[in-house]
Every structure is written in structure tokens, then in C-alpha cells.
C-alpha positions in Angstrom: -33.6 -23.1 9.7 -30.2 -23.1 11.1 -28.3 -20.1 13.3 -26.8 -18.5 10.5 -29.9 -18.5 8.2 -32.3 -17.5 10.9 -30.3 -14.1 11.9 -30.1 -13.1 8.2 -33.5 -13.4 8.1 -33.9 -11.5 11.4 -32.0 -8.6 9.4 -33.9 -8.8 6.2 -37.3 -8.6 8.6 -35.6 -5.6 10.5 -34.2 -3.3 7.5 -37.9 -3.7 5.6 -39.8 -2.9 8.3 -39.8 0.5 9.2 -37.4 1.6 6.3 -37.4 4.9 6.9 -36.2 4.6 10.3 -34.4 2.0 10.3 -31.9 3.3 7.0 -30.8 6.5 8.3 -27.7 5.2 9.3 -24.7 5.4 11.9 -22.4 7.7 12.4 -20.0 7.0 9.4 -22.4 5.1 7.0 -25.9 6.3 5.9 -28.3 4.0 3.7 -28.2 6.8 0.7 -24.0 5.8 0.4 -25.1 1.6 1.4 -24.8 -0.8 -1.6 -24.9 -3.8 -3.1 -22.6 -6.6 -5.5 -24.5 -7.6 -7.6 -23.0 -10.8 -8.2 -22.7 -11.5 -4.8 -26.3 -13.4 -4.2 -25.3 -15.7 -7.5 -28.6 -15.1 -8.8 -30.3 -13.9 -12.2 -30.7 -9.7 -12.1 -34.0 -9.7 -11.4 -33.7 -11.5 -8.2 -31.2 -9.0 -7.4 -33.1 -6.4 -8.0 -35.8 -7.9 -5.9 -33.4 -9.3 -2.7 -32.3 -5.1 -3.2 -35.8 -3.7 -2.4 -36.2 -6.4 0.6 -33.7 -4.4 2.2 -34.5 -1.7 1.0 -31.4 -0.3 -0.8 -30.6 0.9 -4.5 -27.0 1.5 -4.9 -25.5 -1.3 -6.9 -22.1 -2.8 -8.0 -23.1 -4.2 -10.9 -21.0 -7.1 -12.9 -21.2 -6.9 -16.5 -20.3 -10.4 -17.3 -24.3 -11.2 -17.8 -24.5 -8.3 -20.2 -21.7 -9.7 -22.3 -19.9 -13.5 -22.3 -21.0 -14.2 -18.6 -19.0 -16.5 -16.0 -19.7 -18.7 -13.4 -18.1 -16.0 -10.8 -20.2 -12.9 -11.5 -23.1 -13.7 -13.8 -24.1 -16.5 -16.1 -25.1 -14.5 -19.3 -28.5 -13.4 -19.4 -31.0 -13.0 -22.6 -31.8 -9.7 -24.1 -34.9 -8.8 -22.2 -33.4 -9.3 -18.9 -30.8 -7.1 -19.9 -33.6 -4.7 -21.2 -35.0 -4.9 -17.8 -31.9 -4.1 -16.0 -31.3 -1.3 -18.3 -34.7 0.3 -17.5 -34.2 -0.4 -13.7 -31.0 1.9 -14.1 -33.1 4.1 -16.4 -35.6 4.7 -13.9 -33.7 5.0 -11.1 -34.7 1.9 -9.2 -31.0 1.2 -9.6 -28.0 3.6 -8.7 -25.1 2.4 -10.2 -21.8 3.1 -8.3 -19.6 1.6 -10.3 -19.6 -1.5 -12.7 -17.1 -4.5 -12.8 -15.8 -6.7 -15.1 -14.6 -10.1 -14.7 -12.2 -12.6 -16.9 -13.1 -16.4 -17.8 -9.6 -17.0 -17.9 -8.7 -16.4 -14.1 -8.8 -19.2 -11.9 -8.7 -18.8 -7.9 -8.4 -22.1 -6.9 -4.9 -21.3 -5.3 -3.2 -18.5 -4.6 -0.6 -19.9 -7.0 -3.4 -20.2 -9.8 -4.4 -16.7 -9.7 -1.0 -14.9 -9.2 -0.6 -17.0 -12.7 -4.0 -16.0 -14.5 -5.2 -13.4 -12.7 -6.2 -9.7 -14.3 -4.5 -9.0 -17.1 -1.2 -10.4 -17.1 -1.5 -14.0 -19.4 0.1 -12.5 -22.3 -2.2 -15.4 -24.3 -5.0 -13.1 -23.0 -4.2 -9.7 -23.4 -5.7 -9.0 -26.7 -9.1 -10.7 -25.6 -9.4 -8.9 -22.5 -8.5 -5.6 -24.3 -11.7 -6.1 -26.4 -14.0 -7.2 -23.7 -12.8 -3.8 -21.4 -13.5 -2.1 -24.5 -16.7 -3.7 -24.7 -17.6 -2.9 -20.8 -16.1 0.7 -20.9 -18.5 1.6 -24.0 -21.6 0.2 -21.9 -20.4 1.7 -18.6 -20.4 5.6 -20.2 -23.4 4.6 -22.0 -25.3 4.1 -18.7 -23.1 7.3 -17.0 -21.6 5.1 -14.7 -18.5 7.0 -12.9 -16.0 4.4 -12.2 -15.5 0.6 -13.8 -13.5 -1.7 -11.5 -11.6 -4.8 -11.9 -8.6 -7.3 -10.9 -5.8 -6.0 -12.6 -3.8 -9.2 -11.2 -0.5 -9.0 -8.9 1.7 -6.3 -8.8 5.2 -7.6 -8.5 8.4 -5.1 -9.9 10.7 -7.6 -9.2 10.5 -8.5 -12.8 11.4 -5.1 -14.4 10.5 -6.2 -18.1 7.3 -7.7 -16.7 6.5 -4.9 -14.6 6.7 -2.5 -17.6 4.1 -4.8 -19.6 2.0 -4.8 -16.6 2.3 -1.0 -16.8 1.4 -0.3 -20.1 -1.2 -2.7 -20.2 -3.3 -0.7 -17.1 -2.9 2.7 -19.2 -3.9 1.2 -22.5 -7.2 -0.1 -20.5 -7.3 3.9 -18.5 -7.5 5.1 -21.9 -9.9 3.3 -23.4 -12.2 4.2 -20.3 -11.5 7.7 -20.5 -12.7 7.6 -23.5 -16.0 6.9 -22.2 -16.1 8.9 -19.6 -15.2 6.3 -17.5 -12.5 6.3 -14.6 -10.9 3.1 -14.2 -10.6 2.0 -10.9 -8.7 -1.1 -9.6 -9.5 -3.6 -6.7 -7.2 -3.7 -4.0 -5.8 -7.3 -2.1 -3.2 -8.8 -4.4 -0.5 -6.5 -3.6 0.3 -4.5 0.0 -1.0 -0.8 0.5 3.3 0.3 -0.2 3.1 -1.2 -3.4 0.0 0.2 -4.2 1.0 3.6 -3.3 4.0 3.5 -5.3 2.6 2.1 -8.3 -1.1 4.8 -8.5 0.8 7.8 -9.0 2.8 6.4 -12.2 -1.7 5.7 -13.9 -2.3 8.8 -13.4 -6.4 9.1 -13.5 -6.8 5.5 -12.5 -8.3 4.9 -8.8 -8.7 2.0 -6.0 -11.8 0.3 -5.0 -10.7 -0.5 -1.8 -12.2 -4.1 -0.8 -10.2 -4.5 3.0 -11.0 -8.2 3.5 -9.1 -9.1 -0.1 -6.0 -8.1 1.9 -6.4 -10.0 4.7 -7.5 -13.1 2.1 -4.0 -12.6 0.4 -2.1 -11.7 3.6 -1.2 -7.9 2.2 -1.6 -6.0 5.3 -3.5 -4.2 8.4 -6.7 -3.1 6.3 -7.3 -0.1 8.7 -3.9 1.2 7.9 -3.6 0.7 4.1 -7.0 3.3 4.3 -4.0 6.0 5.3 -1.5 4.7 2.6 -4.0 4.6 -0.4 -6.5 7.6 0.9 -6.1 9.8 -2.5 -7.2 7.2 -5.3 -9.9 5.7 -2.9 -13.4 6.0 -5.2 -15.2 2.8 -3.9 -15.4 0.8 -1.6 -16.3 -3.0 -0.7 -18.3 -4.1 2.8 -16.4 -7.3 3.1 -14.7 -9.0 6.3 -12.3 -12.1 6.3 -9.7 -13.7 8.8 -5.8 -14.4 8.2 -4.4 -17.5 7.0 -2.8 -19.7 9.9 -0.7 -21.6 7.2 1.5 -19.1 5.2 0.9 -20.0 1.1 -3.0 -20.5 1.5 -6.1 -18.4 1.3 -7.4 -16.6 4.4 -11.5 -17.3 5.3 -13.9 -14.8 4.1 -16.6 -14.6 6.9 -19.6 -12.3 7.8 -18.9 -8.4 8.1 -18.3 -8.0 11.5 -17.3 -11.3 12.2 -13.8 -11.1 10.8 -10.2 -9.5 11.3 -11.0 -5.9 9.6 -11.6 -3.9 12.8 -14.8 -2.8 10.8 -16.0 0.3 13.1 -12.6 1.4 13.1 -11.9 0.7 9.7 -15.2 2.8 8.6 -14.3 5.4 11.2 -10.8 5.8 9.3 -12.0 6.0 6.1 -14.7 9.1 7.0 -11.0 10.5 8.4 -9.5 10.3 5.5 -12.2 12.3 3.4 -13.9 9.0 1.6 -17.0 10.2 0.0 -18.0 6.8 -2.0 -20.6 4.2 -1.8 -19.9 1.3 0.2 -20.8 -2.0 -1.5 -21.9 -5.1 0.7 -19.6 -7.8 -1.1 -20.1 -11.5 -0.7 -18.1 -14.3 -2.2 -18.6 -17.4 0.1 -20.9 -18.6 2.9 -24.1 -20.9 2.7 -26.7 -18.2 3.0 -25.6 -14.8 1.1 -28.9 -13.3 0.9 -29.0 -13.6 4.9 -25.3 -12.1 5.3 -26.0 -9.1 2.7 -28.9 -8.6 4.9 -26.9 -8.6 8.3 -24.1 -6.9 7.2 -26.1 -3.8 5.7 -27.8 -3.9 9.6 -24.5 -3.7 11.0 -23.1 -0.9 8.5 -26.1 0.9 9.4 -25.7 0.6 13.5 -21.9 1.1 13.6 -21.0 4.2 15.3 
């Protein structure tokens, strides 16, 4: 067992013992608000749902990619009586649901070049399958009384005037078809700065942010801590994730740990109780060797801060 795996598992052993004390909570985060990605341990549902009670928590993120076509990213796609079993674990309570997410096959983050290009919803080639399969996860989301459906919309530019009105359109065709269900679109923030953002939410009227302040570091948008102020109003969700700048302009920056990254992540949660943020935190994890032992370590350190 190397460093990184044995503190994980020094987490998972201290947030199952002695649940009751140990999830109250700090001052700005308490367990009832903690949460999971679902995707984020790369594992089948129910060895989510059994990594979840280790630690003791039941909100969850959950990608609906294994409920419908499935991707490498956020779920391979998963037969109908797992899906049955996930569905009673929501039924039942077992899981709280803060918001689902959906996912393209189509995108491809190898470069920041790559996804800028096939990111969200901008490949016109795309548009009309995507349209279905938001369709598809907005009808299951309101089925399961979810609030808020997130995803990568892809980059924001208005440089482009033509291709900034497509871009438009497109994000209020998919708000519609949520509202429909009784579903609130939300988008994820990273690919564009806090300004932009701010700009842009007021013309989607009824569409909010899941804020995720390690994507902007990752795409070298901006100071997460101050894009809370910028964006406060359309903040529904939010993403436990921590990452460190790119030294060489054009790249990716390095997703690490929470806690052992460039968000200022005390300060950052500190903010966003200033602000007024009421939403569940989500423990988000897309790299690292051992993700069941970060998940575990960065709930412990949600849960101490303050």
C-alpha cells in the first residue's frame, strides 16, 4: 500500500467509524448537504452505492449515461436490473439525488483543442442526436423528481456572432425541453471565465450553473474563489474538486486531491456560504490512481474545514 492509498483508506476507516459523530460537519459544510459523482469511482452502480455507505453518505450526482447509451467517461451501460436496482435505491431513499448529468460520446478531451472542437453541444453533425438523448435524460430525470440536470454545454466564445446565436438557441431549446419535465437545466462551469458566464446566464433565463471551481483552473478561466461572486445568482450545485494551473499556456492544468490544489478550498467554501449557496456539494473525481481513497479524504476534509 503506497502513501496515497494508505491515507484514503485512513479516511474511509475514520468517516465509517463513529458516523454519527464524525458527519456533522464544519462550519460551512454539513454531511446532510455532502455528495457524491457517481461516475467518479469508474465502477458499476452498485459498487457506488456500496463505496457511498462506506462513508457514509447518500447524496449523489448521478450520470445517466449507464441508464441510456453509456460511455467510457461516466458509465459503461448497465443491464436492466441494475438499472432497476438503482431506481429502487432512489425509491427508497438510500439515494438522494441532487442533480443528474448527462454526458456525449462524441466529445473528446484529449486536448484542449479537441474539446473546444467537440465539446457540448456545438458539432452541428451532432446537434440533432444530442437533442434526443437530453430529451431522453430530461424525461427520466422528472420521472425520478430530480431538481436540476447538468451538463457541458461546450465553450462559450461571442466572437463568432452567427455561431454564438446557434450556441444560444441550442441551450434554450435543451431549457425547454427540461422544463417540461420539471427539470432545471443547469450548466457546468470551466470552459469559459466567470465574465462571460455572467453575461451570457441572464440571456437562458431559468437555466443555472453547477459550479465545479477546479474546471476553471484546468482550463485557465479564472480565480475560483472570485468567480463564486461573479456567478452567485444561478449557482444550484456544486462540485468538491481541486486542481493546479498549467505552467505551459495551451495545455491542461493537473487535477489533484481536494485540498491539495490551487482552489483556496476553506476560503472558497467560506465564500460560497457568503454568497447564500444552499446546494449539495458533490465530491468530484476524474483522475488519480486511487479515487475511492480521494473521495474518501476529500469528504474528511469537507467535513473538518472551518
Amino acid at each position: 500500500m503506497n502513501r496515497r492509498e494508505f491515507i484514503g483508506a485512513a479516511a474511509a476507516a475514520a468517516l465509517t467509524t463513529g458516523c454519527k459523530t464524525n458527519l456533522k460537519g464544519g462550519k460551512y459544510v454539513t454531511a446532510d448537504r455532502l455528495g457524491v459523482c457517481s461516475w467518479s469511482y469508474q465502477l458499476p452502480m452498485d459498487a457506488v452505492a456500496a463505496e457511498m455507505k462506506k462513508i457514509g453518505l447518500s447524496n449523489i450526482n448521478l450520470a445517466l449515461q449507464p441508464f441510456l447509451e453509456g460511455d467510457e467517461r461516466h458509465g459503461k451501460a448497465e443491464d436492466a436490473a441494475a438499472c432497476k436496482r438503482a431506481e429502487a435505491r432512489i425509491a427508497s431513499g438510500e439515494w438522494k439525488v441532487s442533480a443528474t448529468m448527462i454526458s456525449f460520446n462524441h466529445e473528446d478531451y484529449s486536448t484542449l483543442e479537441t474539446i473546444r472542437k467537440t465539446g457540448g453541444i456545438i458539432p452541428d453533425e451532432h446537434w440533432e442526436a444530442d437533442k434526443a438523448l437530453v430529451t431522453k435524460a430530461a424525461k427520466l430525470t422528472g420521472e425520478w423528481k430530480v431538481p436540476y440536470m447538468l451538463m457541458h454545454a461546450g465553450f462559450l466564445d461571442e466572437h463568432d456572432k452567427a455561431a454564438f446565436e446557434k450556441y444560444l438557441y441550442r441551450v434554450k431549446t435543451l431549457r425547454d425541453i427540461c422544463q417540461k419535465e420539471n427539470v432545471e437545466l443547469i450548466l457546468e462551469t470551466g470552459q469559459e471565465t466567470a465574465d462571460d458566464l455572467a453575461k451570457f446566464m441572464p440571456l437562458v433565463e431559468g437555466v443555472g450553473v453547477n459550479f465545479d471551481p477546479a474546471n476553471m483552473i484546468l482550463y485557465n478561466k479564472g480565480v475560483p474563489v472570485e468567480a463564486v461572486k461573479k456567478i452567485a445568482p444561478w449557482i444550484r450545485h456544486m462540485h468538491i474538486k481541486d486542481a493546479k494551473y498549467t505552467k505551459t499556456p495551451g495545455t491542461w492544468g493537473e487535477e489533484v486531491p481536494w485540498g491539495d490544489g490551487e482552489v483556496n478550498t476553506t476560503l472558497l467554501l467560506k465564500t460560497l456560504e457568503e454568497v447564500g449557496f444552499k446546494g449539495v456539494f458533490a465530491i468530484e473525481r476524474e483522475a488519480g490512481n486511487d479515487r475511492v481513497g480521494d473521495i474518501a479524504l476529500a469528504a474528511k476534509r469537507v467535513l473538518a474545514a472551518g
